[in-house]
C-alpha positions as CSV (number, residue, x, y, z in Angstrom):
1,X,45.5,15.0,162.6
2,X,46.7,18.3,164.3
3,X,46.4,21.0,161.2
4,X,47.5,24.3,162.0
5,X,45.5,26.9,160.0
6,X,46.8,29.8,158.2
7,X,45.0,33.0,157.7
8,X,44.8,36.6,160.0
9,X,43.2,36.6,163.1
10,X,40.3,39.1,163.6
11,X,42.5,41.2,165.8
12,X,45.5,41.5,163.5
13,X,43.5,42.2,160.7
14,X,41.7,45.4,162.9
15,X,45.0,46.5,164.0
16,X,46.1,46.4,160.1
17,X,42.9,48.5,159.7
18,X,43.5,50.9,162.3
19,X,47.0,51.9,161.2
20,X,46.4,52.2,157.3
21,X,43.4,54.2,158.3
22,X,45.5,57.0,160.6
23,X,48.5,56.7,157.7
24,X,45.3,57.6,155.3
25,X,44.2,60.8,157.7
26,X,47.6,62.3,157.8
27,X,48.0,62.0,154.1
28,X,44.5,63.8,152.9
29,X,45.2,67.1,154.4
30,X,49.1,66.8,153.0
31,X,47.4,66.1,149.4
32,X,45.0,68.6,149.5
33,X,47.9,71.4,150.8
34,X,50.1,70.2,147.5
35,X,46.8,70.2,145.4
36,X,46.0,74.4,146.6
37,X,49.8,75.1,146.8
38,X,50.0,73.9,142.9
39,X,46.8,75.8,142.0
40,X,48.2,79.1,143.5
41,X,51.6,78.5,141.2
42,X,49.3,78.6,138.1
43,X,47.5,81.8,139.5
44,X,50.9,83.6,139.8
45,X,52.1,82.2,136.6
46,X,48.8,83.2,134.9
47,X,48.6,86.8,136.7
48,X,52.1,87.0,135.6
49,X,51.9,86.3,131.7
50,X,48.4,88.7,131.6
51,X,50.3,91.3,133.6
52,X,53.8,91.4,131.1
53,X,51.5,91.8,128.2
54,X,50.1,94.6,129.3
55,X,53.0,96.1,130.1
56,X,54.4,95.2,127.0
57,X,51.8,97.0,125.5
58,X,52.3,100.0,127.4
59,X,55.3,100.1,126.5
60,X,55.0,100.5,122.7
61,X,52.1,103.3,123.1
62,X,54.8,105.2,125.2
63,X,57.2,104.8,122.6
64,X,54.3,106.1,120.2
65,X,54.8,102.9,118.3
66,X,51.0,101.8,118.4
67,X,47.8,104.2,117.9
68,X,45.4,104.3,120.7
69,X,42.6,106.5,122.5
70,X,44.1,109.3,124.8
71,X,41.6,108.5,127.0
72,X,43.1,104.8,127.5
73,X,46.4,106.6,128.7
74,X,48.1,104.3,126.4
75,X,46.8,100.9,128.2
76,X,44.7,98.3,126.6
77,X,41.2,98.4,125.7
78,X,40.5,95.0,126.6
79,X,42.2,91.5,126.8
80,X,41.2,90.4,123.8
81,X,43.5,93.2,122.0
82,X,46.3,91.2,123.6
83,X,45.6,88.4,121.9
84,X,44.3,89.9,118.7
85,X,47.5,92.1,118.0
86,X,48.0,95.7,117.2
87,X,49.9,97.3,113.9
88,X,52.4,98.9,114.8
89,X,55.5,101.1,113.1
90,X,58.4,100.4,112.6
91,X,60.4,103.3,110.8
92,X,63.6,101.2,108.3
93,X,65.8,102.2,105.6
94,X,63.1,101.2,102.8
95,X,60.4,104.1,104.8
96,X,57.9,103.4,107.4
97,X,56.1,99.3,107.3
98,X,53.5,98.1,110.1
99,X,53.5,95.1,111.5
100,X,51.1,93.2,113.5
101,X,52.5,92.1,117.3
102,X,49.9,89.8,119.3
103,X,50.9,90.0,122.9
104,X,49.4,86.9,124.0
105,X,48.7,83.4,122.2
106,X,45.5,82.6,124.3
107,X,44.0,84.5,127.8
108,X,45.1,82.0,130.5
109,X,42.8,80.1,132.2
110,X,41.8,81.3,136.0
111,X,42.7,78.1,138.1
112,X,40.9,79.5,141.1
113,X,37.8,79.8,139.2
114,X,38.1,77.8,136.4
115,X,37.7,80.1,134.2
116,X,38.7,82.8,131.6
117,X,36.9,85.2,133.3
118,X,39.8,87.5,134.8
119,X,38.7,90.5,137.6
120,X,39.8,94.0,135.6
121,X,40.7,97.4,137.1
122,X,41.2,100.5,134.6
123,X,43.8,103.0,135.2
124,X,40.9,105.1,137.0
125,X,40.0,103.0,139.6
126,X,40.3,102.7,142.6
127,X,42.9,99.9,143.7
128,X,40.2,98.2,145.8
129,X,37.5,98.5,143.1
130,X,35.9,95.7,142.6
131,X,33.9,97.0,139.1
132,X,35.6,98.2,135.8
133,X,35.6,101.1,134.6
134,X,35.8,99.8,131.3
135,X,38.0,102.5,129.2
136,X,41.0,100.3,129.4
137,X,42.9,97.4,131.4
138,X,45.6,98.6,134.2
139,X,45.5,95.3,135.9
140,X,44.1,91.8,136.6
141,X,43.1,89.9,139.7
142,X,41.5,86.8,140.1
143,X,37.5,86.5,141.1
144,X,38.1,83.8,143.4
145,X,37.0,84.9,146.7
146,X,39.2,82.5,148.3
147,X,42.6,82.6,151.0
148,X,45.8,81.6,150.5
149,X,48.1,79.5,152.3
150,X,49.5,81.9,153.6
151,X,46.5,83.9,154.6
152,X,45.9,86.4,151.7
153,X,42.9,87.1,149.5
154,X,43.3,85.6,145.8
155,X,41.9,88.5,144.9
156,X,44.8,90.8,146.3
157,X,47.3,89.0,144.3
């Protein structure tokens, strides 16, 4: 009786190997590019929404709609009044009402650091400061002390 067995040979079985194990290193680095690249969208997003609220905010102590600190120059105190709200007024045909406007539902989350922890700058300082000056918020930045795809500092963004 002449039974041909069935089965993988030692060598077609390394050659399998081999090839699912260079398909597996060009994949990695492709992963981990999608994985930064979809990290740096929620940065921009994030920067973004923090950045439009304080603009917003701006915006309505220009119009002398809010009350705030002269000293603030009509930017916020901190992030948490974004989130908090302000009274502001609004001048109708019944007389003067306030009305409280939140400029933010929640203070994103840093995807770079992983944190809530945003990097703040006050209108007084200097635009590579890396401390605040505390009197009021003229921009965020991340803390992350990474680099970008394409080569920039998080922290420039």
């Amino acid at each position: 009786m002449n039974q041909k067995k069935r089965g993988f040979t030692l060598v077609e079985m390394l050659v399998t190997l081999t090839i699912l194990a260079i398909l597996a290193a060009a994949v990695v680095p492709l992963a981990e590019t999608a994985i930064k690249r979809e990290k740096e969208i929620e940065l921009r997003r994030a920067l973004r929404t923090l950045r439009e609220a304080i603009d917003s905010y701006k915006k309505l102590a220009d119009e002398k709609k809010i009350e705030f600190e002269q000293e603030t120059h009509g930017y916020p105190p901190n992030l948490e009044v974004l989130m908090s709200g302000v009274e502001i007024k609004e001048e109708g045909e019944e007389g003067s009402k306030k009305k409280t406007v939140k400029f933010l539902r929640r203070i994103p989350l840093d995807p770079m650091t992983n944190s809530y922890d945003w990097g703040l700058r006050a209108y007084e300082d200097a635009p590579d400061s890396s401390t605040w000056g505390g009197k009021n918020v003229f921009d965020v930045y991340t803390k992350s002390r990474g680099t970008a795809l394409d080569g920039t500092k998080y922290r420039d963004w």
